[in-house]
C-alpha positions as CSV (number, residue, x, y, z in Angstrom):
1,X,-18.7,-27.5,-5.4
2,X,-14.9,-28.0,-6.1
3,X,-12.3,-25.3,-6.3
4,X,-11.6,-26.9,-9.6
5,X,-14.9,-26.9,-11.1
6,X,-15.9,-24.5,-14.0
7,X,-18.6,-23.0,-11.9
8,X,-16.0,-22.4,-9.1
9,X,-14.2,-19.8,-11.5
10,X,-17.1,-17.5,-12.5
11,X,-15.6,-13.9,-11.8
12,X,-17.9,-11.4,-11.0
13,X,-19.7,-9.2,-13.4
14,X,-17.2,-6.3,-11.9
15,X,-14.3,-8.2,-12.2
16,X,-10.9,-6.5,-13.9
17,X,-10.0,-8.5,-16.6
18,X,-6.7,-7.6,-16.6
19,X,-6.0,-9.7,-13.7
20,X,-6.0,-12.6,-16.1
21,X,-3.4,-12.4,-18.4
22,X,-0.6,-13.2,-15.6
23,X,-2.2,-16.7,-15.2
24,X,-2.5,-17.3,-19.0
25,X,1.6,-15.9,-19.1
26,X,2.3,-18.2,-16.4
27,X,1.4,-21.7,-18.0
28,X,2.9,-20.5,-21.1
29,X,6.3,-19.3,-20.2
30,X,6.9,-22.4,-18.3
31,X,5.3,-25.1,-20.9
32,X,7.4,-23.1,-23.8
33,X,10.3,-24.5,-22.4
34,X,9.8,-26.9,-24.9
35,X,11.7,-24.5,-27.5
36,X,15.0,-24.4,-25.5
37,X,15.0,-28.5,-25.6
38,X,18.3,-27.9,-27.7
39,X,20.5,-27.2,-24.7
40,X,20.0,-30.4,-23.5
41,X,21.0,-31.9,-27.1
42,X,24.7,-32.6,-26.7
43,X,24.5,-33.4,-22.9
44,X,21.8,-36.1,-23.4
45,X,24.1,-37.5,-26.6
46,X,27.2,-37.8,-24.3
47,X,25.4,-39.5,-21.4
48,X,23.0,-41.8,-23.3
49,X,25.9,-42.5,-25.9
50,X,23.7,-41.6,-29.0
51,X,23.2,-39.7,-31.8
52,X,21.6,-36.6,-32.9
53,X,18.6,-38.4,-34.9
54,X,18.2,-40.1,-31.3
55,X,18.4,-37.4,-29.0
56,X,16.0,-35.4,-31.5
57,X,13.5,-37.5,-31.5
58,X,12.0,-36.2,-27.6
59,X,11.8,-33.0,-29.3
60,X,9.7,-34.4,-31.9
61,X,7.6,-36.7,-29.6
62,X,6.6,-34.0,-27.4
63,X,5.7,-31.6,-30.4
64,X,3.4,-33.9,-32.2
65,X,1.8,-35.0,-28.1
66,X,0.6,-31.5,-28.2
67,X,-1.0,-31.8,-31.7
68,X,-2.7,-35.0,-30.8
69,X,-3.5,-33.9,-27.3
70,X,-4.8,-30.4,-28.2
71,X,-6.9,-32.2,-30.3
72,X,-7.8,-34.8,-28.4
73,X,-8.3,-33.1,-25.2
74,X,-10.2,-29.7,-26.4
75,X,-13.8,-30.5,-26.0
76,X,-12.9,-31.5,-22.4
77,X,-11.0,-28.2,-21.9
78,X,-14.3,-26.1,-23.0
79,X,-16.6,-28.0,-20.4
80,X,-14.2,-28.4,-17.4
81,X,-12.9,-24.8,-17.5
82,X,-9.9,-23.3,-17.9
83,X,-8.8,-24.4,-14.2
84,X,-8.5,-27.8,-14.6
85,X,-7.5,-27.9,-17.1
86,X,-4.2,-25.6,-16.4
87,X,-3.8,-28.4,-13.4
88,X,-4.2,-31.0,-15.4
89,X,-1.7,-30.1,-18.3
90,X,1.2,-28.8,-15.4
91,X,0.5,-32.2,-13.4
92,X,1.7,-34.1,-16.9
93,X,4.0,-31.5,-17.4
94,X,5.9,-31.8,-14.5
95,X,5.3,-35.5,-14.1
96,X,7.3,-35.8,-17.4
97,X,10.4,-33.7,-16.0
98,X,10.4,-35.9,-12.7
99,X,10.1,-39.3,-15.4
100,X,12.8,-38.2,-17.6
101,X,14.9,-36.8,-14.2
102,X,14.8,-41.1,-13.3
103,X,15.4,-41.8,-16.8
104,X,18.6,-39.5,-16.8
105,X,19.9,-40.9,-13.4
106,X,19.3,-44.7,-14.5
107,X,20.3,-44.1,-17.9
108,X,17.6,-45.3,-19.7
109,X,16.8,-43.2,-22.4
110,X,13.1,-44.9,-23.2
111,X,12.3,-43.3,-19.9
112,X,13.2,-39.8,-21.5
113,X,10.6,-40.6,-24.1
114,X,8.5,-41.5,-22.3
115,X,8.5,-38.5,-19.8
116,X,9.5,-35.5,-21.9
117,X,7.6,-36.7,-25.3
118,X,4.8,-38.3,-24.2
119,X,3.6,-37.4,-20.8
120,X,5.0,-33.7,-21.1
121,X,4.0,-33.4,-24.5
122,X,0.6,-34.0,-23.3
123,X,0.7,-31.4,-21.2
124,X,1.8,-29.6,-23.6
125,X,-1.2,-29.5,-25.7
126,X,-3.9,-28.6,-22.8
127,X,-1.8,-26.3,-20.9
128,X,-1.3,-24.5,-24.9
129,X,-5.2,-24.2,-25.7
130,X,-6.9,-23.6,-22.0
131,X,-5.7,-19.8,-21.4
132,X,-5.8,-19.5,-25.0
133,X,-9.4,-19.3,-25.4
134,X,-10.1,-18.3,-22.0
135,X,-8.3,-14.7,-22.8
136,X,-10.5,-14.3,-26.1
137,X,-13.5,-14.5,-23.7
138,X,-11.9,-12.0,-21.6
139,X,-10.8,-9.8,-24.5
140,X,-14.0,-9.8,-27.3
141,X,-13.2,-6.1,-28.3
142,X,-9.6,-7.3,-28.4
143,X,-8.6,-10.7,-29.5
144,X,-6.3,-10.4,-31.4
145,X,-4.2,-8.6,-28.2
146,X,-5.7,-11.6,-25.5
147,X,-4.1,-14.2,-27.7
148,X,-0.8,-12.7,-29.0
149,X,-0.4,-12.4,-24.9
150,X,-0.8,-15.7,-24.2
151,X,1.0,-17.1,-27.0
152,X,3.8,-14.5,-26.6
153,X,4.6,-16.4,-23.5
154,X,5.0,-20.0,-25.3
155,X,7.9,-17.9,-27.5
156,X,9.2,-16.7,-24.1
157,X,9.3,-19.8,-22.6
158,X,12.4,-20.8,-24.2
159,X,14.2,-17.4,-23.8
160,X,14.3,-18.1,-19.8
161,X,14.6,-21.7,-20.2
162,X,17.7,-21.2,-22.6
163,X,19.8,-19.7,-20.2
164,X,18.5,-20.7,-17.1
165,X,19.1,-24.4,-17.8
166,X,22.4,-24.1,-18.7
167,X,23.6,-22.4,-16.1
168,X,21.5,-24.9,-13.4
169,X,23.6,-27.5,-15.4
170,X,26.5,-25.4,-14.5
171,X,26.1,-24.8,-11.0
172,X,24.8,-28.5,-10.2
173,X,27.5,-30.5,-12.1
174,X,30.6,-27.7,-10.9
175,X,31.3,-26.0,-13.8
176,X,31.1,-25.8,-18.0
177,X,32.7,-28.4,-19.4
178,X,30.5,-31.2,-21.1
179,X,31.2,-33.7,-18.5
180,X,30.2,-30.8,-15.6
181,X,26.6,-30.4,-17.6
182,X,26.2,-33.6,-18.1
183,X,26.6,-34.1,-14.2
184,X,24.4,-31.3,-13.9
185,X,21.5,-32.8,-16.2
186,X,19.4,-34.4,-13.2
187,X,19.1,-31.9,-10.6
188,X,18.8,-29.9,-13.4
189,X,15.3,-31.5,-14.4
190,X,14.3,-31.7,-10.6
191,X,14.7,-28.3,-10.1
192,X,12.6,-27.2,-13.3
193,X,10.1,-29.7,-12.1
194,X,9.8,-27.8,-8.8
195,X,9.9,-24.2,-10.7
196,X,7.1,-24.7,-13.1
197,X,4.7,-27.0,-10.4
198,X,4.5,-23.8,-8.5
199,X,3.9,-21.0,-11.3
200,X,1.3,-23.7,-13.0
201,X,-0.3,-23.9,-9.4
202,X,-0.4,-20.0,-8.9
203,X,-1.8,-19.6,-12.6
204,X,-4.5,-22.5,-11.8
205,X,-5.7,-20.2,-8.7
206,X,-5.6,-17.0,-11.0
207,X,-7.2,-18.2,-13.7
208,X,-11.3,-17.2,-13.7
209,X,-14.3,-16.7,-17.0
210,X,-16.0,-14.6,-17.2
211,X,-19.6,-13.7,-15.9
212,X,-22.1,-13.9,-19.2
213,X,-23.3,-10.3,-18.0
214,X,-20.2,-9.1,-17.9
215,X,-18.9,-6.8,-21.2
216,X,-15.6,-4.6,-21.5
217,X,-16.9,-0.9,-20.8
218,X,-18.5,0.7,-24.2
219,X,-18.1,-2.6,-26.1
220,X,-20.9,-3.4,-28.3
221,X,-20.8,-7.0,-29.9
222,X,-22.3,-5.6,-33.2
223,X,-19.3,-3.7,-33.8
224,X,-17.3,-6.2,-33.5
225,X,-18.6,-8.0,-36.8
226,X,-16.9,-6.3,-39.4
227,X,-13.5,-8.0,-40.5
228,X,-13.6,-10.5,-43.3
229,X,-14.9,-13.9,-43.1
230,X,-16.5,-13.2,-39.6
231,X,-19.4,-14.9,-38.6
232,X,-22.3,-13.5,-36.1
233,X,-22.6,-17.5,-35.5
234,X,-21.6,-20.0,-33.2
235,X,-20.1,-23.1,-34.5
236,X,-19.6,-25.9,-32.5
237,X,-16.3,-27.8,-32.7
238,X,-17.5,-31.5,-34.1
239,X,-19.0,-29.2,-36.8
240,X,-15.8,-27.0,-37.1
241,X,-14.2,-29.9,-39.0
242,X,-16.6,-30.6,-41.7
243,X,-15.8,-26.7,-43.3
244,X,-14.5,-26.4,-46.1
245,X,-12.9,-22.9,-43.7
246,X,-11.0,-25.4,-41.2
247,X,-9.4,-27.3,-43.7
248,X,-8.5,-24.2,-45.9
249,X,-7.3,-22.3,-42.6
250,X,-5.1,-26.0,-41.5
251,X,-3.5,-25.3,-44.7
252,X,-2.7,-22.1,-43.9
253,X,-1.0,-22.6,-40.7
254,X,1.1,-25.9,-41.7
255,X,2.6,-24.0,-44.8
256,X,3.5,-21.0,-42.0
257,X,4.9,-23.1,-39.3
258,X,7.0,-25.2,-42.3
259,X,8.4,-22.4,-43.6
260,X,9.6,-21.3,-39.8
261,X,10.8,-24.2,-38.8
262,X,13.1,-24.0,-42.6
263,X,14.6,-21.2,-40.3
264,X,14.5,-22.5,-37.0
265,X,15.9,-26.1,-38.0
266,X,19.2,-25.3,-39.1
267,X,19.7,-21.4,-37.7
268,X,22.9,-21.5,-36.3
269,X,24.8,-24.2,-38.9
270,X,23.3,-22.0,-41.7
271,X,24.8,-18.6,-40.2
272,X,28.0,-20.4,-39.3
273,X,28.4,-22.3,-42.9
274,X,27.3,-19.1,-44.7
275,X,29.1,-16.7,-43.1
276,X,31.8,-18.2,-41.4
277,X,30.6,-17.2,-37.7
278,X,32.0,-18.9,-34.9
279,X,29.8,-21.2,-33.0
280,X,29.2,-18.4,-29.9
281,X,28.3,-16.3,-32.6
282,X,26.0,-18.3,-34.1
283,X,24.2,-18.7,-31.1
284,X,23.5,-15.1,-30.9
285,X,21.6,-15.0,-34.1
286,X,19.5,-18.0,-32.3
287,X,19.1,-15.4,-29.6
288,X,17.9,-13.0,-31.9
289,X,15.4,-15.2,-33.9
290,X,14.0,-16.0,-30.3
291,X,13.4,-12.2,-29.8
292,X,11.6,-11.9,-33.3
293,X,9.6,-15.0,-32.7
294,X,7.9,-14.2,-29.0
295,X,7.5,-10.2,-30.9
296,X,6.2,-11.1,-33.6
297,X,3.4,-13.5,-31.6
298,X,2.6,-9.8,-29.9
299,X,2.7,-7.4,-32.2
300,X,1.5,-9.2,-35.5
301,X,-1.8,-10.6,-33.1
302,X,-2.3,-7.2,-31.9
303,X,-2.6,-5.6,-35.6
304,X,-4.6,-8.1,-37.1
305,X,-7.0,-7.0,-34.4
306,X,-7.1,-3.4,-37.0
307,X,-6.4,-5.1,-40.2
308,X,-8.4,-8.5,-40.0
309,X,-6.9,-11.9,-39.6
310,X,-7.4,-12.3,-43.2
311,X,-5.5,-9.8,-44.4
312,X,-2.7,-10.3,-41.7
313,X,-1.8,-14.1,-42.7
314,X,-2.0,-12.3,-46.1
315,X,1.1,-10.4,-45.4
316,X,2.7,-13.0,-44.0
317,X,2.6,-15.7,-46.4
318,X,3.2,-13.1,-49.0
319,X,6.3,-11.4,-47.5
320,X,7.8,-14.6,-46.4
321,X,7.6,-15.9,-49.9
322,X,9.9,-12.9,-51.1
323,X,11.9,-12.8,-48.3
324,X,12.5,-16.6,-48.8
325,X,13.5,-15.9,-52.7
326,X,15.8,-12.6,-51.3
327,X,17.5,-15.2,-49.2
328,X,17.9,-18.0,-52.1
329,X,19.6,-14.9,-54.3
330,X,21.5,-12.2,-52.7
331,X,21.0,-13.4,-49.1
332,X,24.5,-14.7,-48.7
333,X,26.1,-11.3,-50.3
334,X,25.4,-9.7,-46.5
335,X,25.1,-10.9,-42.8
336,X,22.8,-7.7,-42.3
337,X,20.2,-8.6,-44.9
338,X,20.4,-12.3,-44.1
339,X,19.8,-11.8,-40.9
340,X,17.2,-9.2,-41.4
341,X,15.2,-11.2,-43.8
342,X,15.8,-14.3,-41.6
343,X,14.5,-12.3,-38.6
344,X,11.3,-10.8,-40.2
345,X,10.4,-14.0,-41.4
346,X,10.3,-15.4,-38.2
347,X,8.2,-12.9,-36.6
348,X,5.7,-13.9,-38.6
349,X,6.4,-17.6,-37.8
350,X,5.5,-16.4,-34.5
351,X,2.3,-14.0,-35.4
352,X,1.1,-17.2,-37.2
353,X,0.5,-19.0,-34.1
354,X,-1.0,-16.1,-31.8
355,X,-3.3,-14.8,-34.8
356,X,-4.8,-18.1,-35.6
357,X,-6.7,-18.7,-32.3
358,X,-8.4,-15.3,-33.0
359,X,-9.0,-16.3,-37.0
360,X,-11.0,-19.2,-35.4
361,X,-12.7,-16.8,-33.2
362,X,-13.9,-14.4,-36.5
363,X,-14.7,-17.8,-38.3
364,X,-16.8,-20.4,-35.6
365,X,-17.3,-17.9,-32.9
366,X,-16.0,-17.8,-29.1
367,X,-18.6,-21.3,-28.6
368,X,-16.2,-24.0,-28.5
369,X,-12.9,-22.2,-29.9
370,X,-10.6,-23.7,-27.7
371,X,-12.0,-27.2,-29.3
372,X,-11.4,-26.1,-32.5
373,X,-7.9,-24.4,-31.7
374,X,-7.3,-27.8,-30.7
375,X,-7.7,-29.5,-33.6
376,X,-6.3,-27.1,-35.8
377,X,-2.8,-27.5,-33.9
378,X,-2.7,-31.1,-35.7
379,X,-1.3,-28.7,-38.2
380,X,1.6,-28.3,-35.9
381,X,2.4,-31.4,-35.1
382,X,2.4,-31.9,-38.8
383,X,4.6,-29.7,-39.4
384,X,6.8,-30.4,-36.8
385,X,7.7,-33.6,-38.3
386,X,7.8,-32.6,-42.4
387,X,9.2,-29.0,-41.9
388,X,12.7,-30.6,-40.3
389,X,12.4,-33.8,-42.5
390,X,12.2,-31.8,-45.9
391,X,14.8,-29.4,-44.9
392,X,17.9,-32.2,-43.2
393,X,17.1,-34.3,-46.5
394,X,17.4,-31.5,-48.6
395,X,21.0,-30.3,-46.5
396,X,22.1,-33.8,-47.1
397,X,21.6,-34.3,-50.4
398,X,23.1,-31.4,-51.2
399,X,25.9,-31.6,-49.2
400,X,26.6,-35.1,-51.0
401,X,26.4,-33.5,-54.4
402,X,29.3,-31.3,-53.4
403,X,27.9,-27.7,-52.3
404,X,29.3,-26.5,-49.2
405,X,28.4,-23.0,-47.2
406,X,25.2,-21.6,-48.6
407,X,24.4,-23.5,-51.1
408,X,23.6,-26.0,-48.9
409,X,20.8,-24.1,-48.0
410,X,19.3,-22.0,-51.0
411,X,17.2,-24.9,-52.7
412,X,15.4,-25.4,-49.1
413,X,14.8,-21.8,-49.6
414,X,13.1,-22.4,-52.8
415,X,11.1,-24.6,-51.6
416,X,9.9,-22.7,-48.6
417,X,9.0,-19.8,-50.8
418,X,6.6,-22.0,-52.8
419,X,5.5,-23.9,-49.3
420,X,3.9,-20.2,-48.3
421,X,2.6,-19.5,-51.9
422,X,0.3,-22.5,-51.4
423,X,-0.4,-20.9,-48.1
424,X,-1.2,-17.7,-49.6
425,X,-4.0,-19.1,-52.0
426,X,-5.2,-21.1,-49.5
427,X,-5.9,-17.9,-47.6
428,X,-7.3,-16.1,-50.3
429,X,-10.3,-19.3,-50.5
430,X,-11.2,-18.9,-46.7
431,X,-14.9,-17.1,-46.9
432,X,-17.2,-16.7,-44.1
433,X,-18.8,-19.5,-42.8
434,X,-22.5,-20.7,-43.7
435,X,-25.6,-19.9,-41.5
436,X,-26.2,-23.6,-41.9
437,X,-22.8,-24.7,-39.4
438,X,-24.3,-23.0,-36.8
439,X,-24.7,-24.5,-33.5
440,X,-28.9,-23.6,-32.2
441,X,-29.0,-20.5,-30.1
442,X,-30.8,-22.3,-27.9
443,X,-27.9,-24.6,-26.9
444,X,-25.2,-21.9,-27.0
445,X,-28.2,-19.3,-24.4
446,X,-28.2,-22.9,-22.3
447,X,-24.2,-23.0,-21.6
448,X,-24.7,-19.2,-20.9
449,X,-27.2,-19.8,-18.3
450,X,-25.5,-22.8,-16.5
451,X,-22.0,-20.2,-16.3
452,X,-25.0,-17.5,-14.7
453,X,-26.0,-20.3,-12.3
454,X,-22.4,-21.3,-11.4
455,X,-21.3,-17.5,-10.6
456,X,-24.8,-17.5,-8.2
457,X,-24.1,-21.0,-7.0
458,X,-20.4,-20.1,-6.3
459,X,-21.3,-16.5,-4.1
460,X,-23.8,-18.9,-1.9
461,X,-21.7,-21.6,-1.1
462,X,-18.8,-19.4,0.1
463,X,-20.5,-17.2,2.4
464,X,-21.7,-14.5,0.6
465,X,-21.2,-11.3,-1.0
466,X,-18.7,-10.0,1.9
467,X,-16.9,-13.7,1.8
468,X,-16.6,-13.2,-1.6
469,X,-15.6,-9.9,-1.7
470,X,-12.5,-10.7,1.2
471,X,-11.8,-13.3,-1.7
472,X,-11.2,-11.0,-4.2
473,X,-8.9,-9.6,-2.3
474,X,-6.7,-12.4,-1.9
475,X,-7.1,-12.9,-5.9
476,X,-6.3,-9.8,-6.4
477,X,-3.0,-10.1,-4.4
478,X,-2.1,-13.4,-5.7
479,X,-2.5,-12.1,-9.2
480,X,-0.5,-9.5,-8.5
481,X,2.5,-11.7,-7.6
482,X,2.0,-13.2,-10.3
483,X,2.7,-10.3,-12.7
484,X,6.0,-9.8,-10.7
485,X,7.3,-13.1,-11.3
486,X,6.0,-12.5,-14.8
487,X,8.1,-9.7,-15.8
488,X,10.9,-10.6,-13.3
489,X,11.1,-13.7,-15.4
490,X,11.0,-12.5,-18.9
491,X,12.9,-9.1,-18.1
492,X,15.9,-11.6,-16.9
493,X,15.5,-13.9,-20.6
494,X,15.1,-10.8,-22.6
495,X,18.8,-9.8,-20.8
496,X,20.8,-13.0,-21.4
497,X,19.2,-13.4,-24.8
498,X,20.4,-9.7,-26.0
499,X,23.9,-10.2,-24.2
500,X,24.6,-13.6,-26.8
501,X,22.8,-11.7,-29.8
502,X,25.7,-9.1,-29.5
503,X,28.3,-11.5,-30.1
504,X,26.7,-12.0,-33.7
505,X,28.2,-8.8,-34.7
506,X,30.8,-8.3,-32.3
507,X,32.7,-11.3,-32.9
């Protein structure tokens, strides 16, 4: 039996479960460096000699990878395990920073492509769905919590990443001009290659399901059955896609992450045109939409798991409509209720993306819901291409009609409001799904009993109940590390990030 095979990870009906959610943290924080891609922007357009739209496009590559991937990739994830799958996704993650590290040094720019779009953003989308639904296994009486910790790391990602990059750009070129950074940009790479190889690898070896007798103390699956449009069933992912509820609930989240992105896109030139802020503190209200993104994928996750998915995306579609219209009216009239507004909305941006794996959950069951979060992220990717395309044409067009400041921005505005209204109805439509999608309990008992197997399978092979038990120790210690580096890492993000957001109001 391999280390890496799904039987291999079968914890122990005792296990703590709360050893788990350092691993799913881990993959997270360093694959969500995806979101601090912008600091490379200006030193990739200096070296390569290029434009924005040019430069831009790795960004975009790598997001839509991860819809394509996730979808691609999902029924794999579900029968290899969440193991290696994790070493998969980091070996193409990491294979894409040491690509794009030769495409810097040679100057090739296809190479950058090649390595951070298209082999990273492969990674990407397996390393974004495997502790995903491997948490909501751990977590049935709670996922709403599992996921919102898992995802809360993707937001986090880029609050390390941020700061951290620059000042490895800093320290390896010899200083902070653009010429030092752009020095700076290949060791840069190598180094963050080297970082995230070795939390990936330490998440991999964390990372365990768990045993089909096992149940969180006092938990009785019954209970669990009461929010709207949850299902008792088990859905299978090939028959996900032919409900009317998938296609409804891809709506749903492509009119959410659209509207975000109207924020994200153009956050710091809208502050700075708007308000006249200067550039440093422009990049503190960036700081600060970071901080309501990665809380908002907590805390918004965790209530749905008292209010009901349902009822959750309600609010936010809802809210961000009128917070959308506040903005388009009387948001330029104050910096405090623009960024307010601006910073509510994106916390729900961010609650979008943790509360959706668990929506899946209440709709197809915990069967194959990492195949079905996979496919559903094609909304993403989606997104990630019309949400910046609407919004830049929108910007220039006005721009070339004359507006300046504000105005540049307020018809965008508009048009996100009525982006989340069609969100909004879309939600209301989503009703449980039918006893006829359901996957045979026979076939769903079968998977439960192979897992049972593994977990006996795995204690023989490796000596034993005491071998076993000398293992957990080690597991147990390892985990624990883990959690260190965990916190150490965000605690050190969440302290550069605040230190720029201060500038916003300081300045």
């Amino acid at each position: 039996m391999s280390v890496l095979d799904r039987s291999a990870i079968i914890a122990p009906a005792s296990f703590n479960r709360w050893l788990i959610p350092p691993a799913a943290l881990a993959i997270h924080l360093c694959i969500g460096q995806v979101y601090a891609f912008s600091v490379f922007k200006t030193p990739f357009q200096s070296h390569f000699g290029v434009g924005e739209v040019a430069v831009g496009w790795i960004f975009s590559l790598a997001i839509a990878m991860l819809g394509i991937s996730s979808a691609i990739a999902g029924t794999w994830v579900e029968r290899v395990g969440p193991r290696m799958a994790m070493v998969a996704a980091g070996g193409f993650w990491v294979l894409g920073f040491l690509v794009s590290a030769i495409g810097i040094a040679t100057g090739q720019l296809w190479l950058v492509y090649l390595g951070y779009g298209v082999i990273g953003g492969i990674g990407l989308g397996i390393g974004y769905i495997a502790p995903v639904s491997t948490l909501m296994k751990w977590f049935p009486d709670r996922p709403g919590l599992s996921t919102g910790l898992a995802i809360m790391g993707f937001g986090g990602g880029a609050l390390i990443a941020s700061p951290a990059s620059n000042k490895l750009m800093a320290l390896f070129g010899g200083g902070v001009d653009p010429s030092h950074l752009v020095a700076g940009l290949t060791p840069t790479f190598l180094t963050l290659a080297g970082c995230y190889l070795l939390a990936i690898a330490l998440g991999a070896y964390v990372i365990r399901l768990p045993h089909p007798d096992w149940a969180p103390k006092g938990f009785d699956p019954r209970s669990a059955t009461s929010k709207a449009a949850q299902t008792t069933g088990s859905v299978s992912a090939k028959q996900a896609i032919r409900t009317p509820q998938f296609w409804l609930l891809w709506i749903v989240l492509f009119t959410n992450v659209t509207a975000g992105i109207g924020i994200l896109e153009n956050a710091a030139p809208m502050v700075s045109d708007g308000f006249g802020i200067a550039a440093a503190a422009a990049a503190g209200f960036v700081g600060l939409l970071s901080l309501a993104n990665m809380a908002g994928r907590f805390v918004w996750s965790t209530t749905s798991d008292y209010l009901g998915r349902k009822l959750n995306y309600a609010l936010y579609l809802s809210i961000g409509a009128i917070l959308y219209v506040v903005l388009a009216t009387v948001g330029s009239a104050s910096l405090a209720i623009f960024v307010l507004s601006a910073l509510v909305i994106i916390s729900f941006y961010g609650g979008g993306f943790s509360t959706v794996p668990a929506y899946l959950k209440d709709l197809f069951g915990v069967y194959q819901v990492g195949a079905i979060h996979g496919r559903l992220l094609t909304a993403w990717a989606a997104a990630g291409i019309a949400g910046p395309l609407l919004v830049n044409s929108i910007v220039e067009s006005q721009a070339a009609a004359g507006h300046s400041g504000m105005d540049l921005y307020k018809l965008s505005m508009w048009l996100m409001a009525g982006i989340l209204a069609v969100g909004f109805v879309a939600n209301l439509l989503i009703r449980a799904v039918k006893p006829s999608h359901f996957e045979d309990e026979a076939v769903v008992a079968q998977k439960k009993e192979a897992d049972r197997a593994g977990a006996h399978e795995a204690i023989s092979s490796n000596g034993g109940a005491e071998a076993q038990a000398k293992a957990g120790a080690t597991h147990t210690a390892a985990a624990g590390v883990l959690a260190v580096l965990v916190v150490a890492a965000l605690a050190y993000g969440l302290v550069e990030t605040a230190i720029r957001a201060v500038a916003l109001f300081t300045a």
